[in-house]
C-alpha positions as CSV (number, residue, x, y, z in Angstrom):
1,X,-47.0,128.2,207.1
2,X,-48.1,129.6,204.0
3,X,-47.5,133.7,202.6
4,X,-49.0,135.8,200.4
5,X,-47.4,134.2,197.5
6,X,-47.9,130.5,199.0
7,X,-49.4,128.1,196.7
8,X,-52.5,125.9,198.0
9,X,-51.8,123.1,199.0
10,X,-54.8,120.5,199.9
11,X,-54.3,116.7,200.4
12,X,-57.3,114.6,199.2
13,X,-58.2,111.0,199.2
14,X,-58.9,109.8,196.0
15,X,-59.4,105.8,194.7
16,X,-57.1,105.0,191.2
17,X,-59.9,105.9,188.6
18,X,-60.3,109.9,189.8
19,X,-56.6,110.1,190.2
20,X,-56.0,108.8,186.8
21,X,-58.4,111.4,185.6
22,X,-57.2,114.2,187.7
23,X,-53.6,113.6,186.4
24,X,-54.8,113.8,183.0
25,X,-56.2,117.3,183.7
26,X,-53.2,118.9,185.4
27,X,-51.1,120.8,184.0
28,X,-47.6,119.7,184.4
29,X,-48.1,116.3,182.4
30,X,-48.4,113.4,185.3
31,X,-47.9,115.2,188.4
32,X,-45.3,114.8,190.7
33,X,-45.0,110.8,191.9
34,X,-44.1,110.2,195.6
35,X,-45.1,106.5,195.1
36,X,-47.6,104.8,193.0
37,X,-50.4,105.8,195.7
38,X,-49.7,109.5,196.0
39,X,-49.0,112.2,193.5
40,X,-49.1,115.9,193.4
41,X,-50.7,117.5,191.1
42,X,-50.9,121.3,189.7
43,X,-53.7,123.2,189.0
44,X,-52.5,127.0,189.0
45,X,-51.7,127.8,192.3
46,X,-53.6,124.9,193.4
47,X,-51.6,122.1,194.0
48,X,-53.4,119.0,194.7
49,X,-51.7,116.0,196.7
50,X,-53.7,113.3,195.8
51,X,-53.7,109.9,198.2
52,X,-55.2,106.5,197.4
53,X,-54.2,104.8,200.9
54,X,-56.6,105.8,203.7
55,X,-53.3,105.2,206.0
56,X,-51.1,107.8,204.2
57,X,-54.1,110.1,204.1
58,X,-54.5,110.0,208.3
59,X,-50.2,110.2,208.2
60,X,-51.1,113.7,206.7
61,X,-53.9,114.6,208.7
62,X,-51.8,113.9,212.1
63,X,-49.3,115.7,210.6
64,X,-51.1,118.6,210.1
65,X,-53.1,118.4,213.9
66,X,-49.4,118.3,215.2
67,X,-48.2,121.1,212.9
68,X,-51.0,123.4,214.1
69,X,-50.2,122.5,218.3
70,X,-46.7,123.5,217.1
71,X,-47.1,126.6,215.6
72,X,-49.3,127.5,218.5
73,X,-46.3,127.6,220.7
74,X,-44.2,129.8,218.9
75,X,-44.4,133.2,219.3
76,X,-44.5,133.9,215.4
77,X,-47.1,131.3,215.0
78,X,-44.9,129.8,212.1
79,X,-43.5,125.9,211.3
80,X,-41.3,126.5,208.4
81,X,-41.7,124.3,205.4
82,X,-38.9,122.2,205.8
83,X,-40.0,121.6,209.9
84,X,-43.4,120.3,207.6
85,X,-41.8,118.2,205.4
86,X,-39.6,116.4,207.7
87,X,-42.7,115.7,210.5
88,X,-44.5,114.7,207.8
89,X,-41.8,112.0,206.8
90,X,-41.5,111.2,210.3
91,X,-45.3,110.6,210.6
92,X,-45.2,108.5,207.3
93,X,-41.8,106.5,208.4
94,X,-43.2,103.1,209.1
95,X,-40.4,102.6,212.2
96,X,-41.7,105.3,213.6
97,X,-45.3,105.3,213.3
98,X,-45.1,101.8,214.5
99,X,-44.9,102.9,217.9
100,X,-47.7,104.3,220.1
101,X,-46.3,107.8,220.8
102,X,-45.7,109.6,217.7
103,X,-48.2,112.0,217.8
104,X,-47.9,112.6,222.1
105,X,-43.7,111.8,221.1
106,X,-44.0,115.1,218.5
107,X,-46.1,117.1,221.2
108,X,-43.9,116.4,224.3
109,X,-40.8,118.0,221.5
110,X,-42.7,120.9,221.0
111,X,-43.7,121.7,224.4
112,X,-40.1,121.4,225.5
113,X,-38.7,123.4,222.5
114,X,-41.4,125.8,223.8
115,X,-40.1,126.2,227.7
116,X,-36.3,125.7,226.5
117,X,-37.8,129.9,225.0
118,X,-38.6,130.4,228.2
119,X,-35.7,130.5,230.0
């Protein structure tokens, strides 16, 4: 979760013409590249993840409901960045979001990590 000295990240759905003129504004030349439908972008300590799939934008946005329901559960309230990155990954792996349960799959982990604390 992010610190005092965290940068902002924000994840928007763009279509091709605004991203083209976003990554013409940023600063660091064209962004960072994930795929040719997603870039990140800086502006500052703003840094812009732009999507141009509606499907990778609702991969984030499950990512981030189950990243919330996780840090919930810990006593620190915190999901580190790397615990981000990879559910993220996991969210956006085709295989895996193929099947029905990754979101209740990634809730049922974190409850039992949760009472595994408890004991």
């Amino acid at each position: 979760m992010p610190n005092n000295g965290s940068d902002v990240d924000l994840v928007v759905l763009v279509n091709q013409y605004d991203l083209d003129i976003l990554t013409q504004e940023c600063e660091d030349d064209n962004g960072t590249e994930y795929s040719e439908s997603s870039r990140s972008l800086r502006f500052g300590k703003l840094n812009l993840i732009c999507l141009v799939k509606d499907k990778d934008f609702q991969a984030w946005k499950m990512a981030t409901r189950a990243l919330k329901q996780i840090a919930s559960l810990r006593e620190n309230g915190v999901v580190t960045r790397e615990e981000a990155m990879v559910l993220i990954d996991r969210v956006q792996d085709p295989i895996f979001n193929g099947s029905d349960h990754s979101l209740s799959f990634i809730k049922e982990i974190a409850r039992h990590r949760f009472r595994q604390r408890l004991k």
